[in-house]
C-alpha positions in Angstrom: -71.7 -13.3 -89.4 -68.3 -14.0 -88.1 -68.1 -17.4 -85.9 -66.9 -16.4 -82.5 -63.5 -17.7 -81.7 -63.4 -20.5 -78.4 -60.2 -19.8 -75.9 -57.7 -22.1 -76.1 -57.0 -25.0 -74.6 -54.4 -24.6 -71.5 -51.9 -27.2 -70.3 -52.6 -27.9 -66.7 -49.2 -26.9 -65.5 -49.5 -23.4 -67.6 -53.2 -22.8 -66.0 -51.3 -23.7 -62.2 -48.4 -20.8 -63.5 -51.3 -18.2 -63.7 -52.5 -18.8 -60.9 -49.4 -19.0 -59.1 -48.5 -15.8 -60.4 -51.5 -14.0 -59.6 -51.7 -15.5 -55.9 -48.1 -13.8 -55.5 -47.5 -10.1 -56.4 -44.4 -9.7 -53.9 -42.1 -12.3 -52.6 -43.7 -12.7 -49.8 -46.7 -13.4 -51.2 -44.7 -15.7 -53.3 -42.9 -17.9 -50.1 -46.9 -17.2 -48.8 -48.3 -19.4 -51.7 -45.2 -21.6 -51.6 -45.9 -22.9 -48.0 -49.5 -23.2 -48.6 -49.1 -25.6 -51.5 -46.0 -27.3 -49.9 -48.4 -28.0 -46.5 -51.1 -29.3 -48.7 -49.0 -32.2 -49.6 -47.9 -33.1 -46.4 -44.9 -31.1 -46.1 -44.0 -29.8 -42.6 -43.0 -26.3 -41.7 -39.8 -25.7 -39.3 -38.5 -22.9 -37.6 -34.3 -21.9 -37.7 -34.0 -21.4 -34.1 -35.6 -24.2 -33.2 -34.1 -28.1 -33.0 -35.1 -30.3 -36.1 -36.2 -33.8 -35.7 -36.1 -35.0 -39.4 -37.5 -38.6 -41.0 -36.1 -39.7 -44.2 -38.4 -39.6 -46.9 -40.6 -36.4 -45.2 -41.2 -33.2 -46.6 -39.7 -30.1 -44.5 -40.1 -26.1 -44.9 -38.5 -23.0 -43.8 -39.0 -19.4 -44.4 -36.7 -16.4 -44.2 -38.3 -13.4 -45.4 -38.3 -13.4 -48.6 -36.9 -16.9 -49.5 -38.0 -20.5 -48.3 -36.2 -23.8 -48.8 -37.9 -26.6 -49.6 -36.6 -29.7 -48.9 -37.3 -34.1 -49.0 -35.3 -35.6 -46.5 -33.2 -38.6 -48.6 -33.7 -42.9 -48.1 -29.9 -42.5 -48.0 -27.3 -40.1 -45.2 -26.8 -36.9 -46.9 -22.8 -38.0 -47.1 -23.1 -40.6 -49.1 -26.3 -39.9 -51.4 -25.7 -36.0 -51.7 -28.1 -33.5 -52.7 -30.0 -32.5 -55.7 -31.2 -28.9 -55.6 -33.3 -26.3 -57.8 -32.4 -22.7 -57.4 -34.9 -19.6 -58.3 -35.6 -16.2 -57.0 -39.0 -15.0 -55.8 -38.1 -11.5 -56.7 -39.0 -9.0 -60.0 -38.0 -5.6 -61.2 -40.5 -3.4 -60.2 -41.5 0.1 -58.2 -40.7 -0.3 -54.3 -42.5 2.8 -52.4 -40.5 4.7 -50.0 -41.0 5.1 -45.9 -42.0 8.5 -46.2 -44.0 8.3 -49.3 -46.6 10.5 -49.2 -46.4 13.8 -51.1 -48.2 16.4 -52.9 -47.6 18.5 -56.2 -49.6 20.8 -58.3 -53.0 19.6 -56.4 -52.3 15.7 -57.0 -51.5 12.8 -54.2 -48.5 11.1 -55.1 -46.4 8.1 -54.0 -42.5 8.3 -53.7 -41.2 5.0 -55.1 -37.4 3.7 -55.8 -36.5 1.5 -58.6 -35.9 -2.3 -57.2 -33.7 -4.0 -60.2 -33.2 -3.8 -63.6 -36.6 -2.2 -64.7 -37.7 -1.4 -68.1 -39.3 1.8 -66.7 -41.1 3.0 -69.3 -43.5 -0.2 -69.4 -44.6 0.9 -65.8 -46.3 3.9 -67.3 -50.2 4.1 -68.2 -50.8 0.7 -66.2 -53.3 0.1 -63.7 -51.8 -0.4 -60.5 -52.2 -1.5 -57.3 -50.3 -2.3 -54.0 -49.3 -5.0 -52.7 -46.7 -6.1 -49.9 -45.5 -6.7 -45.9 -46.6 -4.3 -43.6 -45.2 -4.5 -39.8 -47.6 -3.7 -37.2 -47.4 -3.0 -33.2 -47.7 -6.6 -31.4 -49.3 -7.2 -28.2 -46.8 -7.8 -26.3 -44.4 -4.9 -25.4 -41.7 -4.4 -28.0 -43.6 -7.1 -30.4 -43.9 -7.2 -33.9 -46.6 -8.6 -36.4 -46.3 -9.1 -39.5 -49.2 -8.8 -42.2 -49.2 -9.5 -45.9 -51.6 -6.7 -48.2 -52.8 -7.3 -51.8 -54.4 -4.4 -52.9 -55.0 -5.6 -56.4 -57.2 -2.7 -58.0 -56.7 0.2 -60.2 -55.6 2.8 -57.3 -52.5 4.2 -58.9 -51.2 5.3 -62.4 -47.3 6.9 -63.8 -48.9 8.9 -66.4 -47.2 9.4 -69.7 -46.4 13.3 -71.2 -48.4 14.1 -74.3 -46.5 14.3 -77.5 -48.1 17.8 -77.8 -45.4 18.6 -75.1 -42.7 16.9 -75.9 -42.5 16.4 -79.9 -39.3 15.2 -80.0 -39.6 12.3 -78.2 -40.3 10.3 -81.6 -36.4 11.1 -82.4 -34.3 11.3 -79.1 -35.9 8.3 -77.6 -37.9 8.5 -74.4 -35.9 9.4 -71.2 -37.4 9.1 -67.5 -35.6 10.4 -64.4 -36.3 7.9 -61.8 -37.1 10.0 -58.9 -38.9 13.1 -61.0 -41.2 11.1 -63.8 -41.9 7.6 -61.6 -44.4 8.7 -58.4 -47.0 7.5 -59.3 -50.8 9.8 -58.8 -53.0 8.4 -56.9 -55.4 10.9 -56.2 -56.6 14.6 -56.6 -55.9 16.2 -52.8 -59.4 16.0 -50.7 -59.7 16.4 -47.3 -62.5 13.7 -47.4 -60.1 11.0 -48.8 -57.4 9.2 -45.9 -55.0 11.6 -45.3 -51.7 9.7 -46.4 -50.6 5.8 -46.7 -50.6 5.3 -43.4 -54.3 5.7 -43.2 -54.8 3.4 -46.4 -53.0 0.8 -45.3 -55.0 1.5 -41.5 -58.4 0.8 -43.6 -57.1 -2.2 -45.8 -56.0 -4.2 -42.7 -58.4 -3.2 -40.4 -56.5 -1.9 -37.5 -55.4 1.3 -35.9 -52.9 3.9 -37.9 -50.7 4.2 -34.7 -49.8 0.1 -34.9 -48.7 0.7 -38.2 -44.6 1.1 -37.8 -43.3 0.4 -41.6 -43.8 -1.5 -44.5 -42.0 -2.9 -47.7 -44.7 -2.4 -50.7 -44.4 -2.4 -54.4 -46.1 -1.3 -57.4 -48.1 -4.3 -58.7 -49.7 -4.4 -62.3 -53.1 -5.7 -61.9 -53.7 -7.1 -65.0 -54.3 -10.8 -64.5 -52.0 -13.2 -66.0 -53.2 -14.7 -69.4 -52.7 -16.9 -72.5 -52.6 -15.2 -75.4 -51.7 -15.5 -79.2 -53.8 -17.5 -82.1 -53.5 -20.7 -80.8 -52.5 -19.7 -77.1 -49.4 -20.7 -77.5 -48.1 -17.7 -75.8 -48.1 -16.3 -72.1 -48.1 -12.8 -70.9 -47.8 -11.9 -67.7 -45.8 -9.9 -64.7 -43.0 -11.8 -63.0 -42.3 -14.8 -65.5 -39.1 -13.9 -64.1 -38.3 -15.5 -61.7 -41.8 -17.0 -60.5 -42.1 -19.5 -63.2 -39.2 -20.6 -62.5 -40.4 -20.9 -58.9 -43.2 -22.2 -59.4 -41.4 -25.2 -61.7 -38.9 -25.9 -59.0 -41.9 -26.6 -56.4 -44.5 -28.4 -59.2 -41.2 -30.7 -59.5 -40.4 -31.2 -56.1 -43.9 -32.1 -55.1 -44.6 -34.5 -58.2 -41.1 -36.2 -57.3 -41.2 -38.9 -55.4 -38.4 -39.9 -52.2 -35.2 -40.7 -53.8 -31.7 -41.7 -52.1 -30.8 -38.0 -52.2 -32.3 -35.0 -50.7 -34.5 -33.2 -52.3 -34.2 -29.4 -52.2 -35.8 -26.1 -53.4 -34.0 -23.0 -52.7 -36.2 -19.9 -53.7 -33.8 -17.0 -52.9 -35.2 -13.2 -52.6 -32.8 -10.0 -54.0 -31.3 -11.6 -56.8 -32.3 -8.9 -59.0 -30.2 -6.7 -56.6 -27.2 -8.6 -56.1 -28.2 -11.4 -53.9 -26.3 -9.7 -51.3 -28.5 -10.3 -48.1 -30.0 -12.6 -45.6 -32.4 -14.1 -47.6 -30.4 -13.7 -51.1 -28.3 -16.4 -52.5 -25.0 -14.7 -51.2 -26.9 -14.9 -47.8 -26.2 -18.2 -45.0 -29.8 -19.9 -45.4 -29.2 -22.6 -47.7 -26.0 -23.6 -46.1 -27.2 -24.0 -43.1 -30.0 -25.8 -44.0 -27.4 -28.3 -45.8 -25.7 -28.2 -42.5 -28.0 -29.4 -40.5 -29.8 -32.3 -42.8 -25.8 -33.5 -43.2 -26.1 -33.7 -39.3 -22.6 -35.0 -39.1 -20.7 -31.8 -39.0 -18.2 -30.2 -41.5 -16.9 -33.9 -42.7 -20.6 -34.9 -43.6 -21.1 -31.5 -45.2 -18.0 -32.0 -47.1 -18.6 -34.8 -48.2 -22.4 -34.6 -49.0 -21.7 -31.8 -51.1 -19.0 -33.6 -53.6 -21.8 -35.7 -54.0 -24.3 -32.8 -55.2 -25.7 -31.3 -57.6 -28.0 -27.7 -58.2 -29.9 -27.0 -61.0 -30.1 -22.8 -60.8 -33.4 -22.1 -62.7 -33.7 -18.6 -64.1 -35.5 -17.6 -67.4 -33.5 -17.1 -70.5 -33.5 -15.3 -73.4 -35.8 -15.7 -76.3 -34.9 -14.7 -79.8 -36.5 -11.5 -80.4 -38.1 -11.1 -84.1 -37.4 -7.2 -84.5 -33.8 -7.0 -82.7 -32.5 -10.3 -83.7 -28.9 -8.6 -84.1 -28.9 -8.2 -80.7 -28.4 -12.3 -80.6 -25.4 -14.4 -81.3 -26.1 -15.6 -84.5 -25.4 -19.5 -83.6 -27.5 -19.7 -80.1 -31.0 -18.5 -80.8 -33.2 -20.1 -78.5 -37.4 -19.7 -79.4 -40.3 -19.5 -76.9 -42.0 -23.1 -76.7 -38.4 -24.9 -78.2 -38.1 -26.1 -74.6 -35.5 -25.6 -71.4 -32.4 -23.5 -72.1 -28.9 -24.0 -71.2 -27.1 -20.9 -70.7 -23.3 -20.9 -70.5 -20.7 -18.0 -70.4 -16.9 -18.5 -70.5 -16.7 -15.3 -67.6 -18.5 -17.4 -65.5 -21.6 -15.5 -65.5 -23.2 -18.7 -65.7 -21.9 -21.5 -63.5 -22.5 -24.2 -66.3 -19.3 -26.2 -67.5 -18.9 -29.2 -70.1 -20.3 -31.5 -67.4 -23.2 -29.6 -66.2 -24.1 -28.9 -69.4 -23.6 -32.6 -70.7 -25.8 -33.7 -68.0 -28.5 -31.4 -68.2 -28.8 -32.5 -71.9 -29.0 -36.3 -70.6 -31.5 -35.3 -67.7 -33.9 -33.9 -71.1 -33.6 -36.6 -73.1 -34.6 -39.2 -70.6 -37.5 -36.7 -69.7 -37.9 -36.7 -74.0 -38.0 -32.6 -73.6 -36.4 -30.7 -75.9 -33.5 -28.3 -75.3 -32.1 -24.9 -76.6 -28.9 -23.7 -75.6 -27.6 -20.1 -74.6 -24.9 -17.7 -75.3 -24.7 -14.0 -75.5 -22.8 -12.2 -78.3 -19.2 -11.2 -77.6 -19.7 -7.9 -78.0 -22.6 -7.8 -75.2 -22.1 -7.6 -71.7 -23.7 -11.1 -69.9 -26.3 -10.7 -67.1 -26.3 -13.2 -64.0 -28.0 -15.4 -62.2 -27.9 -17.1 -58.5 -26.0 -19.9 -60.3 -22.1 -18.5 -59.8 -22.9 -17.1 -56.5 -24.6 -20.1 -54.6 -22.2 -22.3 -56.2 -19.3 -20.4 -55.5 -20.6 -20.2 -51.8 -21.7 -24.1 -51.7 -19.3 -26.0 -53.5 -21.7 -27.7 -55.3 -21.7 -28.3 -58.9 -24.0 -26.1 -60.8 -25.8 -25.4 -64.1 -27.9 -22.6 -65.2 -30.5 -22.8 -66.6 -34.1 -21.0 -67.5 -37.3 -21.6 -69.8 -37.1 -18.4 -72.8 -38.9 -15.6 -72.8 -39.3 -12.4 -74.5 -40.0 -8.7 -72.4 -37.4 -9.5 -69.2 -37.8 -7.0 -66.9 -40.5 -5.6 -68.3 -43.6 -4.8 -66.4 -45.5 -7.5 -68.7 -44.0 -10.3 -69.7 -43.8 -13.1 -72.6 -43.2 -16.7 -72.5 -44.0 -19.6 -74.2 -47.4 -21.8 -73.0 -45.5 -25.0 -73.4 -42.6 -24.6 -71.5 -43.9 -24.6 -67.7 -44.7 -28.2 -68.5 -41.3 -29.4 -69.8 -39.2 -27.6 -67.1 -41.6 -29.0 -65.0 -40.4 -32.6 -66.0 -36.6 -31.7 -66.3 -36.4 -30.5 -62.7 -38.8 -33.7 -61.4 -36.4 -36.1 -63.9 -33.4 -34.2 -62.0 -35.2 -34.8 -58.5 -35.6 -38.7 -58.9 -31.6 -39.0 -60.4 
């Protein structure tokens, strides 16, 4: 009789990611679990347009949207100690459903959805899915707005594959999706019994009335729990390694950290995997004007508080991949659990130089984590990060880097289970420098 095999063990940190993850299906849910952690230890929440009063050594918060900064007030003034910031992005690649939605075709209830980043659509098909997302509701008060958060984490939609029987030579050309035909998802058979669109769903979820229901921003979620997985758990799978993890190692940093001469910051941008080019993205005014007004000396104290910087922007990297190993430069091969990568590009789609890069390396060593450097292959275009853009807009020195992984963009995706930990430790080592 074959022994049953026992789970494996789980770093604390990796158990905290899965959790993490699951608690935040959109970016809002993500800045959602983000201030509930922060305000568990002690940090306080602020409001743009009101006036700060802040204490060195004290924890502060503030939420735009999609994106919240983080931040530990320093012992020492901003101008002369600096700041020490972690960049991530609380956004993902996935299915975003449209304002008029609701649709039917051939006697099936369907969803419109647009593609939100760089998706590898054809993972989204034959997945359990659920909704999840911000819906924006009729206030009280004349012309006022509130704002509710929806998980609807159960099986309530599917894209459905074509059969091979209709479609034989799919095993030769390749599979090819057009987005706005093949992605909508079904979510039911039409039935006059059932809600009669989205707006009606959404009505029942939240428990209010359809008419104060005025728009939403929702996306496909997989509902497939995050897991460890492999023979000795040595692997994760899960949706949105990129960019939660990284996320969710900036603030397990921050909060392990303690008060240092420099102020402390976590900057977890929304829409990077659309540009950045927003509000709440890291082309956007938030972090800078947070900087501005913890400098609280005007332009000279920015000025000078920012030569004295640094920023860490945290994105995940890539992993050598067994089966398309060509696909790497042959020289810079980084492997899942081989620890923090360091990603540079000569284009400057990476905003690490010598320096950066040199001490980053240091910053691992005194933390005794291994490192793993990245560089794509000449012949292959270089994806981006937040790094060139908030650096550029900042003036702050800047190094990318990001914890491997395998699947990016992919509905599901891989990582290594001892990584969270030693990023982890990088970012707090950075912190405390």
């Amino acid at each position: 009789m074959r022994k049953p095999s026992s789970p494996p063990s789980i770093h604390s940190t990796t158990a905290d990611l899965l959790a993490f993850i699951e608690a935040s299906p959109t970016p809002y849910h993500c800045v959602a679990e983000v201030e509930r952690r922060a305000a568990a230890a002690g940090f306080l929440r602020v409001e743009e347009g009101d006036a700060w009063d802040l204490e060195p050594g004290r924890g502060y918060m503030v939420a735009r949207s999609g994106a919240i900064v983080l931040f530990r007030v320093g012992m020492g003034a901003a101008a002369d100690a600096g700041f020490r910031l972690v960049g991530a992005h609380t956004d993902s690649p996935n299915l975003r459903v449209k304002p008029n939605a609701d649709f039917t075709k051939d006697g099936y209830r369907q969803l419109g959805v647009e593609v939100y980043g760089g998706v590898l659509t054809h993972t989204w098909l034959d997945r359990d899915l659920g909704l999840a997302g911000k819906v924006v509701l009729r206030g009280d008060e004349p012309g006022g707005l509130e704002r509710r958060l929806v998980t609807m984490a159960r099986p309530m939609a599917r894209v459905a594959s074509l059969a091979i029987h209709l479609d034989r030579e799919v095993t030769k050309k390749g599979l090819i999706l057009n987005n706005q035909l093949h992605l909508p998802p079904v979510l039911a058979l039409t039935d006059d019994s059932l809600p009669k669109n989205l707006r009606a769903v959404l009505a029942a979820e939240l428990e209010v009335e359809e008419e104060r229901i005025l728009s939403w921003d929702l996306s496909l979620m997989d509902v497939q729990p995050p897991a460890v997985g492999g023979l000795r758990g040595e692997f994760i799978f899960s949706p949105r390694l990129d960019n939660q993890a990284s996320c969710h190692a900036a603030l397990t940093a921050l909060l392990r950290a303690p008060a240092a001469q420099s102020t402390q910051i976590a900057c977890l941008y929304d829409h990077e995997e659309v540009g950045s080019g927003s509000t709440s993205g890291a082309g956007g005014s938030l972090v800078e004007d947070v900087l501005t007004r913890i400098a609280a000396g005007g332009a000279e104290a920015l000025h000078r508080a920012s030569a004295r910087s640094w920023q860490i922007s945290a994105d995940m990297a890539h992993a050598l991949h067994p089966n398309f190993t060509d696909k790497h430069e042959p020289h810079h091969q980084p492997r899942l659990n081989g620890g923090p990568v360091i990603k540079v590009n000569a284009q400057q789609r990476y905003a690490t130089d010598a320096e950066g890069e040199a001490f980053f390396e240091l910053l691992c060593r005194d933390a005794n984590v291994p490192f793993q450097k990245f560089v794509s292959r000449t012949d292959l275009a270089c994806g981006s990060t937040i790094g060139p853009i908030s650096s550029a807009r900042l003036g702050i020195r800047t190094i990318d880097v990001g914890n491997p992984m395998l699947s990016m963009h992919s509905i599901r995706e891989q990582g290594g289970a001892e990584d969270p930990e030693r990023m982890a430790a990088v970012l707090a080592r950075f912190f405390e420098a």
